[in-house]
LUMLUM-999322 format. One line per 2 residues: number of its first residue (from 1); their letters; for each residue x, y, z of N, C-alpha, C. Coordinates in steps of 0.05 Angstrom, whole numbers. Layout:
LUMLUM-999322
NUM	A	X:Y:Z:X:Y:Z:X:Y:Z | ...;
//
This chain:
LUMLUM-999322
1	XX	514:3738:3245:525:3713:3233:536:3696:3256 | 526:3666:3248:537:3654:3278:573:3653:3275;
3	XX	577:3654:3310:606:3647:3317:616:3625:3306 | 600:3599:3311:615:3565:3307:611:3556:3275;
5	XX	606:3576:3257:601:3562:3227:638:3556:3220 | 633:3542:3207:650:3512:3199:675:3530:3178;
7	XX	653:3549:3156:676:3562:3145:681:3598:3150 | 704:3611:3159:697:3635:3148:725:3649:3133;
9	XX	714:3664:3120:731:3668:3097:746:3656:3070 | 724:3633:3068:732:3615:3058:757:3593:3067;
11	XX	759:3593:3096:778:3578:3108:756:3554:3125 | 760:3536:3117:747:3507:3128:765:3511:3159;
13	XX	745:3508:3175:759:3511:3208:762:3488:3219 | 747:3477:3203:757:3435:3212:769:3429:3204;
15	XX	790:3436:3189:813:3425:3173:830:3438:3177 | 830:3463:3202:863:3480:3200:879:3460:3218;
17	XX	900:3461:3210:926:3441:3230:933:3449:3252 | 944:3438:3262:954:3442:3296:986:3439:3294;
19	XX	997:3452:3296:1026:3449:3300:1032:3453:3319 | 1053:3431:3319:1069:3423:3349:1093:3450:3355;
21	XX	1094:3443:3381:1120:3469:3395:1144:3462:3369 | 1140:3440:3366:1179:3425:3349:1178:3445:3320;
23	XX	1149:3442:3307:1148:3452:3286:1139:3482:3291 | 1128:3494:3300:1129:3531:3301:1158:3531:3304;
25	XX	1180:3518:3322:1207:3530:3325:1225:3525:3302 | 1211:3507:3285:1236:3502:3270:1230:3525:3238;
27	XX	1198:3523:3234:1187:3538:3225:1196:3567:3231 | 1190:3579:3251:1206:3602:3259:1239:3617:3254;
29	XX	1254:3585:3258:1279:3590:3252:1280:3601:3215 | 1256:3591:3202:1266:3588:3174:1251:3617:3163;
31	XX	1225:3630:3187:1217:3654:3180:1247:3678:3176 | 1254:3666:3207:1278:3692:3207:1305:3694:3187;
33	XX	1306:3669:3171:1324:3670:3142:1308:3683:3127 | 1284:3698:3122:1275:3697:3109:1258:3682:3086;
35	XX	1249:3661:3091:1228:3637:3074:1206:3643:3088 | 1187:3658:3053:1162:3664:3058:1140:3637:3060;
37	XX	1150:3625:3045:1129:3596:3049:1133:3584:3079 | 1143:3586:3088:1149:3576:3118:1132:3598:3133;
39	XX	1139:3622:3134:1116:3645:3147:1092:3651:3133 | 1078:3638:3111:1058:3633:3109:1044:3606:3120;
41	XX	1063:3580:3121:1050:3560:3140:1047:3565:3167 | 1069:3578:3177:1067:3590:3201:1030:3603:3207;
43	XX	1028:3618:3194:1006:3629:3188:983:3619:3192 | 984:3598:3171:964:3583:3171:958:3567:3195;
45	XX	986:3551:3202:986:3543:3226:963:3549:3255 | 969:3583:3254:959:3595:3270:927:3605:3274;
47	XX	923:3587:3250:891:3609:3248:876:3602:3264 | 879:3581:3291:858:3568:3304:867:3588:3330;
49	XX	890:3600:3330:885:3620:3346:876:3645:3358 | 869:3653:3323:854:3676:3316:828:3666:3314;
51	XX	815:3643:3313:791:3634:3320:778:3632:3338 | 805:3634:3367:791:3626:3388:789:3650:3406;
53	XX	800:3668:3384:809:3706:3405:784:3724:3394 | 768:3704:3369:748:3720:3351:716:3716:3369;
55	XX	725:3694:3376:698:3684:3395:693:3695:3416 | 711:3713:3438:699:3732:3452:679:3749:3441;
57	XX	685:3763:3414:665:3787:3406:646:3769:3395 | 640:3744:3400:615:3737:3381:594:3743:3397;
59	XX	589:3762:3418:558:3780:3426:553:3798:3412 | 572:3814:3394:570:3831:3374:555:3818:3358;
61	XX	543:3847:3342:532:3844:3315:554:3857:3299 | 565:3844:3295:599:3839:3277:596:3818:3261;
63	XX	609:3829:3235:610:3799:3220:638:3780:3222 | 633:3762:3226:648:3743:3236:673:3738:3214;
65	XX	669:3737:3187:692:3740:3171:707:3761:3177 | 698:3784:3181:711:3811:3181:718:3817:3210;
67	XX	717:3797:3229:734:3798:3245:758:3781:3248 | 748:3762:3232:769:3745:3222:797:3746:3211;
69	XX	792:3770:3189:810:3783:3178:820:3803:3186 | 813:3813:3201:822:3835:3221:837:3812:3238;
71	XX	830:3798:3258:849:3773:3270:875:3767:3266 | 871:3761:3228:899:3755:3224:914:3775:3223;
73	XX	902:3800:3210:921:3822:3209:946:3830:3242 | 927:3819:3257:943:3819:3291:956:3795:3286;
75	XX	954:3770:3280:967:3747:3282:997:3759:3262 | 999:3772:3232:1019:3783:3218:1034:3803:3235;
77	XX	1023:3815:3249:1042:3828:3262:1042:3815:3285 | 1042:3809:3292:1057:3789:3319:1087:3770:3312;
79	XX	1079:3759:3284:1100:3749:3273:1114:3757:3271 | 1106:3792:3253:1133:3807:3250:1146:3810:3262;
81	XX	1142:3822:3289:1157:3840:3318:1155:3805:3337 | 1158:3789:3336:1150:3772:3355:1184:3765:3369;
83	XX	1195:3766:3380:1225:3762:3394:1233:3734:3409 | 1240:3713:3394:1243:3679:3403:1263:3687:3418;
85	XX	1273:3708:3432:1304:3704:3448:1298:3716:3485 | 1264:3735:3489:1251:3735:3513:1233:3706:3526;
87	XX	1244:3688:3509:1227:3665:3526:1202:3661:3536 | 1187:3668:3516:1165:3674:3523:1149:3655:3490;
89	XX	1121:3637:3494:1111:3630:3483:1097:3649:3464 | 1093:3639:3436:1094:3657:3414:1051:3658:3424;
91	XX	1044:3648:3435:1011:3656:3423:1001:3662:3450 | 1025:3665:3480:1025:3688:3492:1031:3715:3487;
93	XX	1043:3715:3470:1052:3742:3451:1026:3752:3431 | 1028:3734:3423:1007:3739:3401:974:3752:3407;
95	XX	964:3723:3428:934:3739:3427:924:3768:3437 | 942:3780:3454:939:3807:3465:944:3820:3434;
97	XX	963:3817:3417:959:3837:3392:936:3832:3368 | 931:3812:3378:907:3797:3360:879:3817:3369;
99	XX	881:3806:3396:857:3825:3411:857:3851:3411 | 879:3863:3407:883:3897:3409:880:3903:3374;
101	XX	886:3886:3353:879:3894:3328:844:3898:3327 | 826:3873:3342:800:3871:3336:787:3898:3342;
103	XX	798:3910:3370:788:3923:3386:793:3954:3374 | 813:3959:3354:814:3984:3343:792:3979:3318;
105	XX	799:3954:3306:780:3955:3285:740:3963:3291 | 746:3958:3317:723:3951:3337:713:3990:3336;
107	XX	728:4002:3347:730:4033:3355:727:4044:3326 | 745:4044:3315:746:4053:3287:711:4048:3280;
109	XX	694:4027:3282:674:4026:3267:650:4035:3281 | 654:4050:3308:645:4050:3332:622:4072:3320;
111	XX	590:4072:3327:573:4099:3318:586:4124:3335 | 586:4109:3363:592:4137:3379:631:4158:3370;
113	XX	627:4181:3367:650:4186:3348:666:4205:3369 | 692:4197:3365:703:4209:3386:723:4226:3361;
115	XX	732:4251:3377:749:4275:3365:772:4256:3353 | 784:4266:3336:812:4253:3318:837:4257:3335;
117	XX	835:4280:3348:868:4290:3376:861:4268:3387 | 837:4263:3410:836:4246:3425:845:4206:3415;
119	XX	826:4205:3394:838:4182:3385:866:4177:3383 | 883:4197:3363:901:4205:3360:922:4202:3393;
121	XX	913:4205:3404:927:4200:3434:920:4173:3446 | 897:4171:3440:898:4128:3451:903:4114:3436;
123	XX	912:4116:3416:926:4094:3389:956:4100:3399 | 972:4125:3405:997:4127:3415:987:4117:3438;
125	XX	985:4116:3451:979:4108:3491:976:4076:3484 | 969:4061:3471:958:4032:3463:983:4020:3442;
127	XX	1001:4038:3429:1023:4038:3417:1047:4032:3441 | 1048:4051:3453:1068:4063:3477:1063:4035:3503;
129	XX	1037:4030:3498:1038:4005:3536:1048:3982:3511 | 1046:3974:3482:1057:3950:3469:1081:3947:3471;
131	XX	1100:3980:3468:1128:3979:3465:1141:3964:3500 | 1124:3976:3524:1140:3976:3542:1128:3947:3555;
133	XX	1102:3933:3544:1107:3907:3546:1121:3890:3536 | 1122:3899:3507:1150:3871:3493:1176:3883:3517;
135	XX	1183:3910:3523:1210:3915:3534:1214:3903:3566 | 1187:3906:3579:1196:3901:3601:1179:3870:3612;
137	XX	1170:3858:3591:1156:3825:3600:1130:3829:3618 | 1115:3850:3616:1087:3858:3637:1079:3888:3633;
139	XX	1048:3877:3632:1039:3903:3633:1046:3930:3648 | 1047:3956:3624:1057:3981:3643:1032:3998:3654;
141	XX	1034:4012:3683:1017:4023:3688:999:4048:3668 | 978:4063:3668:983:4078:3662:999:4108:3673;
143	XX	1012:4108:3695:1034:4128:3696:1060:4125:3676 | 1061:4100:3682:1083:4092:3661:1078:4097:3634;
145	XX	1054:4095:3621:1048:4105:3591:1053:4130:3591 | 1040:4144:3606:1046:4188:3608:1074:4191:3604;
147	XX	1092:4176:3625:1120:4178:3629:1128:4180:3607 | 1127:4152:3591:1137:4146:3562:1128:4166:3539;
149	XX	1108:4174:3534:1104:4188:3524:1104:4216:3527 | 1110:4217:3555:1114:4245:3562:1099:4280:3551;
151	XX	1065:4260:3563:1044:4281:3567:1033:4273:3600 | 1012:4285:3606:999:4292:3638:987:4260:3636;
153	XX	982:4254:3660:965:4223:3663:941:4233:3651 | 930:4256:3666:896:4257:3662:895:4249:3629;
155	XX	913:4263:3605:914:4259:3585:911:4228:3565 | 923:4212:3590:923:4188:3572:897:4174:3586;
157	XX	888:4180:3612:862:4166:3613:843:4171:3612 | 835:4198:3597:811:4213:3582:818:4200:3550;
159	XX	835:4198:3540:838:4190:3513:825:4156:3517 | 842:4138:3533:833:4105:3525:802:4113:3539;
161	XX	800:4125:3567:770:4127:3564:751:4131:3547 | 758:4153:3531:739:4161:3510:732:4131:3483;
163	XX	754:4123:3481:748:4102:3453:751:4066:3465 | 733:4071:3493:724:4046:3502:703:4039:3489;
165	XX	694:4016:3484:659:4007:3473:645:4007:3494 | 620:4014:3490:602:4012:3502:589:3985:3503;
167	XX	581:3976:3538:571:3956:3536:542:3953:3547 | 533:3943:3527:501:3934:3534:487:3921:3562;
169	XX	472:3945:3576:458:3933:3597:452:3903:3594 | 451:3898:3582:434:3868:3581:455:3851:3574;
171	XX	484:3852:3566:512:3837:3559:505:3820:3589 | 505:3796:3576:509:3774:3610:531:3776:3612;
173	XX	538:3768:3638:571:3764:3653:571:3755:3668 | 556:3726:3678:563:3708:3690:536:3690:3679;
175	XX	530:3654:3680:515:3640:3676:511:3613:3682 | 506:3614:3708:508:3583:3718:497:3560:3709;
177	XX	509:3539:3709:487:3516:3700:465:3510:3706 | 451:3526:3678:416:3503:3693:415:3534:3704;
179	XX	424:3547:3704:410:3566:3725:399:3603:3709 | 397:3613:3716:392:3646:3700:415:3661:3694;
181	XX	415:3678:3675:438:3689:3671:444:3715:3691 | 470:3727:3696:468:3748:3709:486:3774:3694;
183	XX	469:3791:3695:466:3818:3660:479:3848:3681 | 498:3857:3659:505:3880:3667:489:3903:3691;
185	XX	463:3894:3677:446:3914:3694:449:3907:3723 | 445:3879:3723:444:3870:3746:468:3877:3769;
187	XX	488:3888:3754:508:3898:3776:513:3919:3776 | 497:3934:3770:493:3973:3768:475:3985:3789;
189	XX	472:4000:3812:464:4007:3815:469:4042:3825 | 445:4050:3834:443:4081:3842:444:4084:3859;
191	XX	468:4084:3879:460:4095:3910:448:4118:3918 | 435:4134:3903:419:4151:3904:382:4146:3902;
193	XX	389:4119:3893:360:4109:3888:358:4081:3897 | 354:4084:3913:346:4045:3937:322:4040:3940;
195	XX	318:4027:3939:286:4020:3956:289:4035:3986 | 313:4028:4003:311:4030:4029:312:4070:4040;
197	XX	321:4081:4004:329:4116:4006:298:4115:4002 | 280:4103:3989:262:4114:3982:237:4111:3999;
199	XX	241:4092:4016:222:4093:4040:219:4116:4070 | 255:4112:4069:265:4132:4083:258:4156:4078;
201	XX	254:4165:4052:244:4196:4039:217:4207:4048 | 196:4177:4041:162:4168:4050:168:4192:4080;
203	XX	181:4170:4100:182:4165:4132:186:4190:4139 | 200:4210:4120:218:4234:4130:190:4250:4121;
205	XX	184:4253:4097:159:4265:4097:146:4268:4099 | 130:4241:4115:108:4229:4138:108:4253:4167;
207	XX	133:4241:4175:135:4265:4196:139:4288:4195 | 149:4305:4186:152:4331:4182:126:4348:4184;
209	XX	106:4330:4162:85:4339:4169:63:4343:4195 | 78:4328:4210:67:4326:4249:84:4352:4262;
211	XX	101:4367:4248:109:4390:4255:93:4419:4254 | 102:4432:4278:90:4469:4271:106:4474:4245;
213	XX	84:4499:4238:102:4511:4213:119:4525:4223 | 130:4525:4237:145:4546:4254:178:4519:4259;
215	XX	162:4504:4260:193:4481:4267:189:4466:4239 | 175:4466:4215:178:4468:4188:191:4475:4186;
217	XX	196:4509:4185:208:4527:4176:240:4534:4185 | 242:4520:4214:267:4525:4220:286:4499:4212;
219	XX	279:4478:4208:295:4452:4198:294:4459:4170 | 276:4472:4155:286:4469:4128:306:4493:4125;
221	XX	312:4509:4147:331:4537:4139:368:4529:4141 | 354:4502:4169:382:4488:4177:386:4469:4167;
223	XX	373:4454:4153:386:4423:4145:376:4431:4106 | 362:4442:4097:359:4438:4063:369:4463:4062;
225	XX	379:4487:4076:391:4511:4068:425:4506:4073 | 427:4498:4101:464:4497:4100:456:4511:4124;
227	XX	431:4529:4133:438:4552:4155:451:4551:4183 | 466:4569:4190:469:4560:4224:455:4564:4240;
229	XX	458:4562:4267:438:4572:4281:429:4600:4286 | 454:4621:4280:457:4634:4291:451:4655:4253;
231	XX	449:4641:4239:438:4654:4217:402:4653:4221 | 393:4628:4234:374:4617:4234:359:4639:4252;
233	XX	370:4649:4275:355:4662:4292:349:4695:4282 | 377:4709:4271:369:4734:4258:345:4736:4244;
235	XX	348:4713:4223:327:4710:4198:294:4718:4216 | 296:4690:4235:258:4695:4250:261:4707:4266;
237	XX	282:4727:4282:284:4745:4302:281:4730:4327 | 288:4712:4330:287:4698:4360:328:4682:4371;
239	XX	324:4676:4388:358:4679:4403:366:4661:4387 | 388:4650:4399:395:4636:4383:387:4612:4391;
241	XX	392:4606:4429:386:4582:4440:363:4578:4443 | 342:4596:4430:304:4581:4429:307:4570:4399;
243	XX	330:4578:4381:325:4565:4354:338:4540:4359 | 362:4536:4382:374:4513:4390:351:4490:4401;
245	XX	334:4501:4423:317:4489:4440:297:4479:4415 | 292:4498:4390:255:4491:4383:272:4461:4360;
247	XX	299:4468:4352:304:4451:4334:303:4421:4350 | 322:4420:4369:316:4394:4380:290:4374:4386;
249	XX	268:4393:4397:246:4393:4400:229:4381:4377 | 231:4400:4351:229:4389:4322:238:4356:4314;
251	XX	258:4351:4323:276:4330:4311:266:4304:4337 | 264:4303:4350:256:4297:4380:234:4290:4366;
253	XX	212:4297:4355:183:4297:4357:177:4279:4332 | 203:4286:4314:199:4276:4286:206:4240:4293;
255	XX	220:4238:4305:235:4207:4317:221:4193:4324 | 186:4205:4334:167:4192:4345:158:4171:4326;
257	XX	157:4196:4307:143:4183:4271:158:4166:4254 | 185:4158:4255:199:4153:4237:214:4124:4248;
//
């Protein structure tokens, strides 16, 4: 479903209001007497915020109402717990709980299924960094989450590890104008697998084969076995310093080829 359609949830998105700083504060003042019609305009007020925190996930195949409403459900609790006396702007407050509602709703619906303990420990761990951001005005490390909750680190970053989403090789993440996009894949690689390892592999097994089987046999006992020299020489019955002399010799000869 596209991101920019006009209505979702039966909410016309061209017609939600913009309220000024004057009116959320005065608005606000009349939430905390208690007046529900005031924290439902409030509300309303707000929905272009939850519109604009919903449009990151529009690369999902998510339906866009039902993230919608998941949205607000973060926008309602932001209101609830929201504190006018840290000085801090209400939809700096807000979109991080907006975003952290999407993102469980996100996991929660996730195919890949993670154990219930584990979840069970990154919903506390994602609970526990909310408490000690409203407490201390910035993000807490995760040592500071273990602390607080008082289990092992490894614990809390095998848990948020486990109920991260998976992102699609092909998710772009960067796109210049006019120009090509540039895709997850594109910044993954195998240092085990290069073009430059794999020529090098060619080159190495090019030469080897310009070797005796006899200086074959002693580089593969020392360099693909671990052997020493001095294991190397018991094994073929020769000293140690002709296994010293034939290896250099070996390696010497191979340098020609390579």
């Amino acid at each position: 479903m596209p991101s920019n359609k006009v209505e979702i949830c039966g909410v016309n998105t061209l017609k939600l209001p913009i309220l000024s700083a004057r009116e959320k504060d005065e608005l606000f003042q009349r939430i905390l007497k208690g007046d529900r019609l005031a924290r439902e305009e409030y509300i309303y007020g707000n929905l272009r915020l939850v519109l604009s925190v919903i449009q990151r996930f529009s690369n999902r195949d998510e339906n866009m109402d039902d993230l919608f409403q998941v949205g607000c459900i973060g926008l309602i609790k932001a209101i609830d717990n929201f504190d006018i006396t840290q000085n801090v702007k209400f939809s700096t407050y807000a979109v991080p709980m907006i975003i952290g509602e999407v993102r469980r709703y996100l996991r929660d619906n996730n195919s890949i299924r993670v154990s219930r303990s584990l979840r069970d420990t990154a919903y506390k761990a994602l609970q526990a960094k909310e408490n000690l951001s409203k407490k201390n005005q910035k993000e807490p490390s995760l040592s500071e989450i273990a602390k607080y909750m008082d289990i092992p680190l490894k614990d809390v970053v095998t848990a948020l590890d486990a109920i991260q989403d998976p992102i699609s090789l092909f998710e772009p993440v960067f796109r210049d104008s006019g120009g090509d996009a540039l895709y997850v894949m594109d910044q993954v690689k195998d240092p085990k697998n290069r073009d430059d390892s794999w020529l090098e592999n060619i080159s190495l097994s090019e030469a080897m084969k310009k070797l005796t089987e006899r200086e074959k046999y002693i580089l593969n006992l020392r360099f693909f076995q671990g052997k020493t020299q001095m294991e190397v020489s018991s094994e073929i019955g020769i000293s140690q310093a002709q296994v010293s002399r034939l290896e250099k010799s070996a390696l010497k000869h191979m340098r020609k080829f390579m």
